[in-house]
N, C-alpha and C positions, 0 to 999 in steps of 0.2 A: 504494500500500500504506500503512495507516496505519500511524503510528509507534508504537515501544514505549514506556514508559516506568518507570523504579526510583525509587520513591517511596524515600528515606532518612530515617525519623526519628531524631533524636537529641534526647532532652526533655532541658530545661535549657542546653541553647544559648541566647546570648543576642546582641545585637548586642554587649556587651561581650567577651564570651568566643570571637566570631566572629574575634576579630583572633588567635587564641592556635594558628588553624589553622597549621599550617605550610606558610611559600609554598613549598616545593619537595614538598608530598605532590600526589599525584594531584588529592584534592579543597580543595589548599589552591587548585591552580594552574588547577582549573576553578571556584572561587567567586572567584578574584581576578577573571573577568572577567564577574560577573555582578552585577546590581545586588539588596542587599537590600533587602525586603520585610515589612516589621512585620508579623509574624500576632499579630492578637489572638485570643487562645482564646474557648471556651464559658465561661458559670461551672458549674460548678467545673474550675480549670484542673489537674483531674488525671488519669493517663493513660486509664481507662476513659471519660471523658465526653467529654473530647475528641476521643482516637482515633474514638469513635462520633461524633463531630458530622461531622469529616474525611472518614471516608469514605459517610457518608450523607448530606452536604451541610442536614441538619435540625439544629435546636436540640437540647439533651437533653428541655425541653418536648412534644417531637416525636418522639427515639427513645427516650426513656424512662431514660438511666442520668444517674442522677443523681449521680453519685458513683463509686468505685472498690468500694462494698459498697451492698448489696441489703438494703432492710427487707422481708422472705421472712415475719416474722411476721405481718405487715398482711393478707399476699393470699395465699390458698390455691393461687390459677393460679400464683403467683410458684415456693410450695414445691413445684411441682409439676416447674419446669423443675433445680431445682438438681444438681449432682451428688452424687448419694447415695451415691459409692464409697468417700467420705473424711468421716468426721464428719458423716452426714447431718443428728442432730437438731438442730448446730449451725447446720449451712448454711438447717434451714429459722427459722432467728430475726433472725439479722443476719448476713450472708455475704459474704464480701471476694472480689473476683479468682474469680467468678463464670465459665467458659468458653462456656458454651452461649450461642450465634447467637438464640437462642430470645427472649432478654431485651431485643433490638432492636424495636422497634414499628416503625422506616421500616427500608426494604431498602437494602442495597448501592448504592450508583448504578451499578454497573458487569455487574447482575447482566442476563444477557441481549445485553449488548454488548461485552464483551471478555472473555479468557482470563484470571487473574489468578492471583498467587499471593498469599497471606497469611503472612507471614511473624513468628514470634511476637507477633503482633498480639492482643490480648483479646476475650473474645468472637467467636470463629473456630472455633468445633467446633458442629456441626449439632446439638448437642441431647441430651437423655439423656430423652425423652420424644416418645411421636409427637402432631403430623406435625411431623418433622426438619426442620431449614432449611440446606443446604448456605451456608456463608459465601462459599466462591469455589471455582475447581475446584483448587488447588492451595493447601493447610494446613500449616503446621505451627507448631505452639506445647507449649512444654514443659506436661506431664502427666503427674508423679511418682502411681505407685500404687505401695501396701506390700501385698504379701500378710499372710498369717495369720502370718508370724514377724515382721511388721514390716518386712523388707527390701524396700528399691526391687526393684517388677518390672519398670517402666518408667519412662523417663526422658522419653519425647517421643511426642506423638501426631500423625500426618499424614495428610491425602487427597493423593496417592493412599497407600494403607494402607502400600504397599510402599518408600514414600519416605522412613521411618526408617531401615530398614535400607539402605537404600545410601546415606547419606551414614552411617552408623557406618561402614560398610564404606571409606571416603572418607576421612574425616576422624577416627575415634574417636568414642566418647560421646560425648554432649553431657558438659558439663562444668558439670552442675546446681549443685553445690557455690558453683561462681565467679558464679550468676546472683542470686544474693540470701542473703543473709545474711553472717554477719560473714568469711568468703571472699568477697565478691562482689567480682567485679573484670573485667579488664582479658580471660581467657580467654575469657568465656560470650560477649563481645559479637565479639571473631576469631572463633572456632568458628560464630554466627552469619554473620558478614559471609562466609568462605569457603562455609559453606551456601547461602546468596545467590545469591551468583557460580556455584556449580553449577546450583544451580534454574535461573538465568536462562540457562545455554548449553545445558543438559539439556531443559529443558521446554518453555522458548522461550514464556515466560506472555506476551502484550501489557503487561500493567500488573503491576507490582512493588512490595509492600508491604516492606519491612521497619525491624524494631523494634530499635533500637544502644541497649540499654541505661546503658552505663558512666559517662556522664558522671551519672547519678541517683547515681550511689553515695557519690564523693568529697565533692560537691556538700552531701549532707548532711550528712556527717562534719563534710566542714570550710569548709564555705559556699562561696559566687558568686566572695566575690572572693579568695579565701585563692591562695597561688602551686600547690597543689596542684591545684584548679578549671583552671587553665590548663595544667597538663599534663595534665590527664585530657582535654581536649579535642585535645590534641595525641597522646595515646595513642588513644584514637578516631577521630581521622584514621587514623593508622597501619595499626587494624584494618579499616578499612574499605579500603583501599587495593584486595585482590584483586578485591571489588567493582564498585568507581569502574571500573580499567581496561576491566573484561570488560564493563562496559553501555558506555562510549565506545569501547573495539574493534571492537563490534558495531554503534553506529552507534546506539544506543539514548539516551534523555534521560534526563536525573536531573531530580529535585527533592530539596534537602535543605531540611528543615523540624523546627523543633520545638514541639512540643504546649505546652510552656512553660515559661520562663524561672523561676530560684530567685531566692529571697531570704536575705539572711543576716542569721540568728533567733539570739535568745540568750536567750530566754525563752519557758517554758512557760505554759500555762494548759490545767486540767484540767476541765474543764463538767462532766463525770460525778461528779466529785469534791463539786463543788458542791451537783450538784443531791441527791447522797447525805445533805447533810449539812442539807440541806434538807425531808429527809425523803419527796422524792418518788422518787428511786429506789431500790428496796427491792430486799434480797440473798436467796437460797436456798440452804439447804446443800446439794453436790452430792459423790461421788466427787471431783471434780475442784477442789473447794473451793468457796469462798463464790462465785456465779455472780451475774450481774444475773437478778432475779427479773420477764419481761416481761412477765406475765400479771397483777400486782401492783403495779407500777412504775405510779405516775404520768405520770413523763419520765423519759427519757436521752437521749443525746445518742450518733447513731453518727461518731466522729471521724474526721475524714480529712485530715491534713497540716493547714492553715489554716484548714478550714473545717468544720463541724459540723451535720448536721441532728438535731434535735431534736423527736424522737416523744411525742406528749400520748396519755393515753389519755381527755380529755374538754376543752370550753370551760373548764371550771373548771381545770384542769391546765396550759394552756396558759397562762395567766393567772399560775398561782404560779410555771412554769417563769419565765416571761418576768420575774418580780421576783427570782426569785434570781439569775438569770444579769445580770439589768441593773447600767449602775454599775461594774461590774466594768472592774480595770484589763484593758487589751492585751484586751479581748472587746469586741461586737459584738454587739445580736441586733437580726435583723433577719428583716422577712415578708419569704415567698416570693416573694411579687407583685411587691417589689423589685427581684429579681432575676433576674424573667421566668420564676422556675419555678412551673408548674401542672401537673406532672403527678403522677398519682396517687400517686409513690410517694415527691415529695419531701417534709420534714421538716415540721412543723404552725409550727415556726419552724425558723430559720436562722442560725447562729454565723459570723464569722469574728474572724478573730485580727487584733491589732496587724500591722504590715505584719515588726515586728520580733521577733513572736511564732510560737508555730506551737500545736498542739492536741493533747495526750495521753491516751487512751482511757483510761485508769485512774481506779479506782472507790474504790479503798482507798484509806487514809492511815496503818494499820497494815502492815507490810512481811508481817507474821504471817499478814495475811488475807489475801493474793496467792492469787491462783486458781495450779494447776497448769503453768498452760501459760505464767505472765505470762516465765518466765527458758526459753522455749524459742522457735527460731524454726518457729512455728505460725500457717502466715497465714489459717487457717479457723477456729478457735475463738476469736480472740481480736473481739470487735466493732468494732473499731477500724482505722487501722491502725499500725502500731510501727515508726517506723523506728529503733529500739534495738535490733532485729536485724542492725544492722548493726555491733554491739559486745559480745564476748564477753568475761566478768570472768573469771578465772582464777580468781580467789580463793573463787568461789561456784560456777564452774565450768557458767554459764550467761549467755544475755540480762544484759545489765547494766542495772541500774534508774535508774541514772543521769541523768536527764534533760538536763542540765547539757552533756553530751556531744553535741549535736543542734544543730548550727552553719548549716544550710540547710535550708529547706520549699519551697513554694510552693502554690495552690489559689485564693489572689486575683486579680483578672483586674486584668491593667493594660495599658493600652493600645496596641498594636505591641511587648509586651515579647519576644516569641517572633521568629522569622526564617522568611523562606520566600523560597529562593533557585531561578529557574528562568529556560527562556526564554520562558516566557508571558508576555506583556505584560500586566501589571499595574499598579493606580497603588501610589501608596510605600505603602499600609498597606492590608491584608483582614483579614476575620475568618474563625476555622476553617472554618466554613459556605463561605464562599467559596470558599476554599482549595479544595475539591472542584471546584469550575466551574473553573477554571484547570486544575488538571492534567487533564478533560476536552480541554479544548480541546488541550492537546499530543500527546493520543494521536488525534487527526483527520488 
């Protein structure tokens, strides 16, 4: 009988932060006797492109996400897959945390040979346009929709359909609140890990994805090495605990891995801001306030933690971007072909930041002209992405604009910075792509 096995992501593990496990937890005391494993990520080492290299064992070259948002204005097929339930005309321009399976060019590797479940994982719902592409036979990732008064009607979407309601009926809500923004914490990734542990003795998947958010969160507050960073990993042990036991009760294998390792940032740099002031990114007035105008714009820049692609609307464009943006302290610009991206939808250039910097989507330099949505946590209208949702001002009674406040990123690739702990025989350092052929081979 082939074996099972529970993939555990936890992004921002590091071989540093690996020591802050606790040896008396479950997975402190099954990684004390296993030997780590440097994973080097894809570039960009952020959770969308990654995740998609990991489990499609392809470059993002290959399955096409280049990034954690979608340039949707460029390709009509693109606006075609988005979901239209939430902000559609946004989604079709620049679109973050994108769900539809549809956006992958390479398939699953597991599609056809084993059972699998997906577990808050990106990119895992079949689609919102035909023909649907099933991710794996068992889904689930959160899926907040507002009806017409604006109130949550849902919280979580799953295959099989029926499989939200019985873990609410199990476990309570999801506990969306605690999974991102300036609550995110320590419940959304327990509530996860107990979901897990049910899936895996209920459904009895061969291969098990699941997505531990919690170490993202402190991580960026308050960086890699702050004393907080080590107990969020030691609170993430914890939650994962009901987990850990029920796949080694059962006889099952782990891998614990993470997508990639942070760095700790104490300075901004804003490209958009630049390129404004530059004269090639032009604004529209909108309901929702002064917008990046993409039909008129020269360049911009869609940001994402460390790294930035950088959209031309001509040779000549791409030429004046590249002189504003050069030069500049803690930036970077660099061709794609550098860094092995050719596919259609990455940037005409390429940003990244000082190793001690990170990249903020904002356009303005007047606080006046802030769009609507910049002091609310809204991860579809904004083109970028913010992790200053992860800080609420009291005083203004929103998003804090703060930038000063953003202590850890990451998106640059550095070499075996990530962990990949299992009993596949491995040599001491693979890259994401790999990473899929090994846990292969544990479920033969």
């Amino acid at each position: 009988m082939s074996n099972r096995v529970c993939v555990i992501d936890m992004p921002g593990l590091s071989r540093h932060l690996l020591a802050s496990l606790p040896p008396d937890s479950a997975l402190g005391r099954w990684a004390a006797a296993r030997a780590v494993v440097g994973l080097t990520p894809t570039f960009p080492a952020v959770t969308c492109s990654v995740q998609a290299s990991l489990i499609t064992g392809t470059a993002p070259s290959r399955h096409g996400v280049v990034a954690n948002g979608m340039p949707t204005f460029r390709f009509p097929q693109d606006q075609a897959l988005v979901d239209a339930g939430n902000f559609a005309a946004y989604r079709r321009q620049i679109s973050f945390w994108e769900q539809s399976n549809q956006f992958l060019d390479s398939p699953r590797f597991w599609h056809g040979k084993y059972k699998t479940a997906l577990l808050f994982f990106q990119n895992s719902m079949p689609g919102f346009s035909a023909p649907q592409r099933p991710a794996a036979e068992i889904v689930l990732t959160p899926k907040p929709d507002h009806g017409p008064d604006g109130k949550l009607v849902s919280l979580c979407w799953s295959e099989p359909r029926e499989l939200v309601g019985q873990l609410f009926g199990q476990l309570g809500p999801f506990p969306l609140m605690n999974y991102w923004g300036p609550m995110a914490g320590l419940p959304a990734s327990m509530w996860i890990a107990k979901a897990a542990a049910w899936v895996w003795e209920k459904s009895a998947p061969q291969l098990q994805w699941v997505y531990i958010p919690h170490l993202d969160y402190d991580l960026q507050r308050f960086g890699p090495s702050s004393p907080q960073a080590a107990k969020a990993v030691a609170d993430a042990a914890g939650a994962v605990e009901p987990l850990v036991q029920s796949v080694l009760d059962s006889g099952g294998k782990l891998v614990l891995l993470s997508e990639y390792a942070m760095r700790d940032v104490s300075i901004c740099v804003q490209p958009n801001r630049l390129l404004a002031e530059a004269g090639l990114l032009l604004t529209r007035q909108t309901p929702d306030g002064s917008l990046i105008d993409y039909d008129h714009s020269a360049a911009f820049a869609m940001v994402d933690h460390q790294i930035a692609h950088v959209y031309c609307r001509d040779a000549e464009a791409i030429g004046n971007a590249r002189a504003a943006l050069s030069g500049r302290p803690n930036l970077t610009v660099t061709e794609p072909a550098e860094l092995g991206l050719s596919h259609r939808r990455r940037g005409d250039l390429i940003l990244l930041a000082a190793p001690a910097a990170w990249l903020d989507y904002r356009w303005w330099s007047d606080a006046a002209a802030a769009p609507s949505f910049a002091k609310l946590v809204d991860i579809h209208r904004k083109p970028g992405y913010d992790p200053l949702e992860l800080f609420w001002d009291r005083a203004t009674n929103g998003v804090s604009q703060n930038v000063g406040l953003i202590r850890g990123s990451h998106g640059l690739v550095g070499h075996g910075e990530a962990v990949f702990l299992s009993d596949a025989k491995c040599p001491g350092e693979i890259n994401a792509t790999e990473a899929a052929g090994f846990i292969q081979t544990l479920l033969a």
